[in-house]
C-alpha positions in Angstrom: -17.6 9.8 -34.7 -17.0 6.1 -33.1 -16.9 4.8 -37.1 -14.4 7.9 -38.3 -11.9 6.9 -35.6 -11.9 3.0 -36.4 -11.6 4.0 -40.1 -8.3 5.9 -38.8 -7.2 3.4 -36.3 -7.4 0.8 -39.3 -5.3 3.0 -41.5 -3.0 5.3 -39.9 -2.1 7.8 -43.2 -5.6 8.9 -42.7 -3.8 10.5 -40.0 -1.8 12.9 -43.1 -5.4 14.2 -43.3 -6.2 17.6 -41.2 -9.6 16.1 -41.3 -8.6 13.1 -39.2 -6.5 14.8 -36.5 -9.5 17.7 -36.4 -11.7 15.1 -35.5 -9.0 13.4 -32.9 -8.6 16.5 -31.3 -12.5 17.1 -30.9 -12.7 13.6 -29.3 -10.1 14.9 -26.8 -11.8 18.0 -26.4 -15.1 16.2 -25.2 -13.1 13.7 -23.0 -11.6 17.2 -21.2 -15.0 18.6 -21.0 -16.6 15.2 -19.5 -18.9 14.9 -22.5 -17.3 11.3 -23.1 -16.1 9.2 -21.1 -13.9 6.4 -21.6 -16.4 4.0 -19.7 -19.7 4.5 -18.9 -21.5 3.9 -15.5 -24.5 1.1 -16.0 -27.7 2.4 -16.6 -29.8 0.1 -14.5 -29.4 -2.6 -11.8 -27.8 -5.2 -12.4 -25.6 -4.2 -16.0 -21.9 -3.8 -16.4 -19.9 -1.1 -17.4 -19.3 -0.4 -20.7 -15.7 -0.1 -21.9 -16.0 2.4 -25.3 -12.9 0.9 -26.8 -13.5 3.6 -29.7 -12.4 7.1 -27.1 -9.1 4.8 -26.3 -8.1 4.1 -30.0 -8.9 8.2 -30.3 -6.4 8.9 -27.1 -3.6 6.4 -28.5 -3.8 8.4 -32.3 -3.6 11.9 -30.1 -0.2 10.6 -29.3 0.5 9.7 -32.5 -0.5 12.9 -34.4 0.6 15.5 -31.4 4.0 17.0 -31.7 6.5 17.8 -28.9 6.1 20.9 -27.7 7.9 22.7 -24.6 5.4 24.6 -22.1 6.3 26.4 -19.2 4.3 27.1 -15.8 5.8 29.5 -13.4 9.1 27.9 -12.8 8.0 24.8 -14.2 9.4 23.9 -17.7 8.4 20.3 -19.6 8.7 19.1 -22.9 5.5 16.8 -23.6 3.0 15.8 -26.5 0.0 16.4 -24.3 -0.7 20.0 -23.4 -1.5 20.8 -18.9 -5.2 21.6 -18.2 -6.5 25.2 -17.7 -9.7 27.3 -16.2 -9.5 25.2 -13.3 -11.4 28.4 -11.5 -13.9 28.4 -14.1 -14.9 24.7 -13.8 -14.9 25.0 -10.2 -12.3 22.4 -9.3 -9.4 23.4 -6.5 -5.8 23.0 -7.6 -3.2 22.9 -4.7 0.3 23.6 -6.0 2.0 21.8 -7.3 -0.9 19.4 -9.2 -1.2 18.6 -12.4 -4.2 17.0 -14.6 -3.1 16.5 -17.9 -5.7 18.0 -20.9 -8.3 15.2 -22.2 -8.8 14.6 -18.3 -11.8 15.4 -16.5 -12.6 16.5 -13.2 -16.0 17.6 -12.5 -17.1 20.6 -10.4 -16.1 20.4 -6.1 -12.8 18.2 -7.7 -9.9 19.0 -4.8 -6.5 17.7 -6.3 -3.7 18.5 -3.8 0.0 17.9 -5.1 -0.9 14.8 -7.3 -1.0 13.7 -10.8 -4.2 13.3 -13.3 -3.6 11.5 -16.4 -5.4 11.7 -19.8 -8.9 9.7 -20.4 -9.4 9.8 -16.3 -12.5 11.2 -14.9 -13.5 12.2 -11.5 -16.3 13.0 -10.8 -17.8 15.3 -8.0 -16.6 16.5 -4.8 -13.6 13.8 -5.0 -10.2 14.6 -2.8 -7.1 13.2 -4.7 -4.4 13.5 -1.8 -1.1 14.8 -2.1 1.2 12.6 -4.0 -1.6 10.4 -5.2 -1.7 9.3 -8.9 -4.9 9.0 -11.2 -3.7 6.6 -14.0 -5.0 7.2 -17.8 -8.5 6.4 -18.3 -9.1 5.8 -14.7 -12.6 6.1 -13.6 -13.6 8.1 -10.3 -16.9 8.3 -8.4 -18.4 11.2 -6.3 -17.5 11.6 -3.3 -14.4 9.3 -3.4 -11.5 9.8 -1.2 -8.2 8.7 -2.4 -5.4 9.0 0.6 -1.4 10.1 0.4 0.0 8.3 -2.1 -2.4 6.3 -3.2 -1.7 4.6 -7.3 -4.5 4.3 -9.5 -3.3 2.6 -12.5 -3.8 3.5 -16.2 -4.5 1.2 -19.0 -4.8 2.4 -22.5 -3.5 -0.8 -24.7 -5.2 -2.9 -25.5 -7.7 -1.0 -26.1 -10.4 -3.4 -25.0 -9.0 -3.9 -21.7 -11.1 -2.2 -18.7 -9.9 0.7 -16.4 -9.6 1.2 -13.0 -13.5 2.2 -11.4 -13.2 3.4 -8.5 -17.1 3.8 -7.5 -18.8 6.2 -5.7 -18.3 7.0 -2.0 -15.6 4.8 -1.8 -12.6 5.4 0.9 -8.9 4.6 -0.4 -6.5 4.3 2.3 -2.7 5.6 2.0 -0.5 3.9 0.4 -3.5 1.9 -2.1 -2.1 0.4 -5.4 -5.4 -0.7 -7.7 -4.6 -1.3 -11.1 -4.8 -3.6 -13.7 -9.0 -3.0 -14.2 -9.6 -3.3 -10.5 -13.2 -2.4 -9.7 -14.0 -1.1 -6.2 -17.5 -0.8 -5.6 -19.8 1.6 -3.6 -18.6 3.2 -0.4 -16.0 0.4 0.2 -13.0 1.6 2.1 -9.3 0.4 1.6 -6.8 0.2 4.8 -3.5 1.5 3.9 -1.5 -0.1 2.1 -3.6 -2.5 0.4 -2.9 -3.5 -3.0 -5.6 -5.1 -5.7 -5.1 -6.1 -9.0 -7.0 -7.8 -11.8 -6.5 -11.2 -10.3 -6.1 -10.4 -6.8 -7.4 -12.6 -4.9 -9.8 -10.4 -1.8 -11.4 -13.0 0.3 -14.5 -12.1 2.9 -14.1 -13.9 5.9 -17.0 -12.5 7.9 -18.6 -16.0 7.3 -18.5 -19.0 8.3 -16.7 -20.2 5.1 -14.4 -17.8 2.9 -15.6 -15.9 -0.2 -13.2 -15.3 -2.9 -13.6 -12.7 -5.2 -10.8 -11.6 -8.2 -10.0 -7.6 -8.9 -13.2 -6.8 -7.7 -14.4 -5.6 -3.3 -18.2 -5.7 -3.2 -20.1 -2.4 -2.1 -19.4 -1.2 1.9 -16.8 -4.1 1.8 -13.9 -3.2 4.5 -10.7 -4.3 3.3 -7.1 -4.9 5.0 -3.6 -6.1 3.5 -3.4 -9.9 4.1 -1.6 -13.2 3.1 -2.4 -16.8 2.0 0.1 -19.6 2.0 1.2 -21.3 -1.4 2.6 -24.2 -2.4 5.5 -23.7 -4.7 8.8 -26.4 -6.1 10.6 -24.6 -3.1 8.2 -25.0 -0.4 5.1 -23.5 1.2 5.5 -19.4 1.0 2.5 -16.3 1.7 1.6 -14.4 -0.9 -0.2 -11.7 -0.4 -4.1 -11.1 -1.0 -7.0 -8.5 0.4 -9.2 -9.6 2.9 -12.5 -8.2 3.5 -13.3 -7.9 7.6 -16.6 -6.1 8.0 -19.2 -4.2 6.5 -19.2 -0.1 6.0 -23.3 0.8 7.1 -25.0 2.2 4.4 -28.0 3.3 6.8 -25.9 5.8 8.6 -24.2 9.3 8.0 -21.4 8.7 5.3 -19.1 10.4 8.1 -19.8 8.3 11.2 -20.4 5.0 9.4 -16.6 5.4 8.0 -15.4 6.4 11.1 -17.4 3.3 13.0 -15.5 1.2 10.3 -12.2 2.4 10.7 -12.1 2.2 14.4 -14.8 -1.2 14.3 -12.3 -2.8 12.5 -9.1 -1.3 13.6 -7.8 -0.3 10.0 -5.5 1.8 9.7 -5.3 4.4 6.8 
């Protein structure tokens, strides 16, 4: 499948052929079902994730080759390339009015999307709460048990196709009001205060030390994180910019529950 798809990619009137979109659509189809995934989770201690570059190219020729199409839902009428998802009930995922996951999405079984938006090639994965008014950018990758807060923005990234999503990792608590985009990788059970904002080249410095630790676009597992500044030096003067910084430590020993709580109110973040 992954060589049929670069063969189309690299010569799009393949894409004339009924064979090609069939096999485009398929693609889709496993992506909706979680049976691909546009990146996959290491496999042992100490590897990366894996960006499959090939689904992307797929997703990008699934706009090409779809046709708009008008649907309507209840009183809801759009005019889109890319049809809603369905059988919500049947993959055991709750769907609070007025949601919507777009088809080629994934959410896996125990899934609670209040009012908030799912785009296509995003996965989330088990017993994840996407809040009311919070977005889940295209090819965005969710943990278990993740929490992401009012309004939080997860951002999407589908060109170029080699570029790496979102991962948002398991356990992990996003505060309201979060912006990560731009590839930002939050790691195991880390929690976000409202309001913070990472990027790819963020710069999220741990100052539980002695001596600061810089990291860019990435908070280390348990890592508690609150909105902060830096000063610059610019032509104009000295000015803050702003940056994460990392204050304390989420237990991993304890109850999932109490050791977030204990961080929230350790550390006085507000989410």
């Amino acid at each position: 499948m992954t060589a049929e798809i670069e063969r189309i990619w690299a010569n799009r009137e393949l894409l004339a052929n009924p064979e090609s979109t069939d096999l485009i659509r398929e693609v889709i189809k496993k992506l909706d079902r979680g049976e691909l995934r546009v990146a996959a989770p290491p496999k042992a201690e100490g590897e990366e994730w894996t960006v499959n570059e090939w689904v992307k190219k797929a997703i990008l020729l699934y706009f090409i080759s779809q046709q708009m199409a008008p649907q309507e839902v209840g009183i809801f009428a759009f005019n889109d390339k890319i049809p809603l998802k369905t059988n919500f009930a049947e993959a055991k995922v709750r769907v609070v009015p007025p949601a919507v996951a777009r088809y080629g999405s994934y959410q896996a079984p125990g899934v609670i999307l209040m009012p908030s938006y799912v785009n296509i090639g995003a996965y989330v994965d088990e017993r994840t709460m996407v809040d009311t008014w919070a977005t889940v950018g295209s090819c965005a990758q969710i943990g278990k048990d993740v929490h992401l807060s009012g309004g939080v923005g997860i951002g999407g990234v589908l060109e170029p196709p080699q570029a790496a999503p979102v991962i948002i990792e398991d356990g992990a608590f996003i505060g309201s009001r979060c912006i990560v985009v731009e590839g930002a990788h939050i790691g195991k059970q880390a929690v976000l205060g409202a309001g913070v904002t990472i990027t790819g080249s963020s710069k999220i410095i741990d100052v539980t030390g002695d001596s600061p630790i810089e990291y860019k676009g990435f908070v280390p597992a348990n890592s508690v994180v609150i909105p902060g500044s830096y000063t610059k030096k610019f032509p104009a003067g000295d000015f803050h910019v702003p940056c994460a910084i990392i204050i304390g430590q989420r237990k991993p020993s304890t109850d999932l529950k109490t050791s977030l709580n204990d961080a929230l109110r350790e550390n006085n973040v507000s989410v």
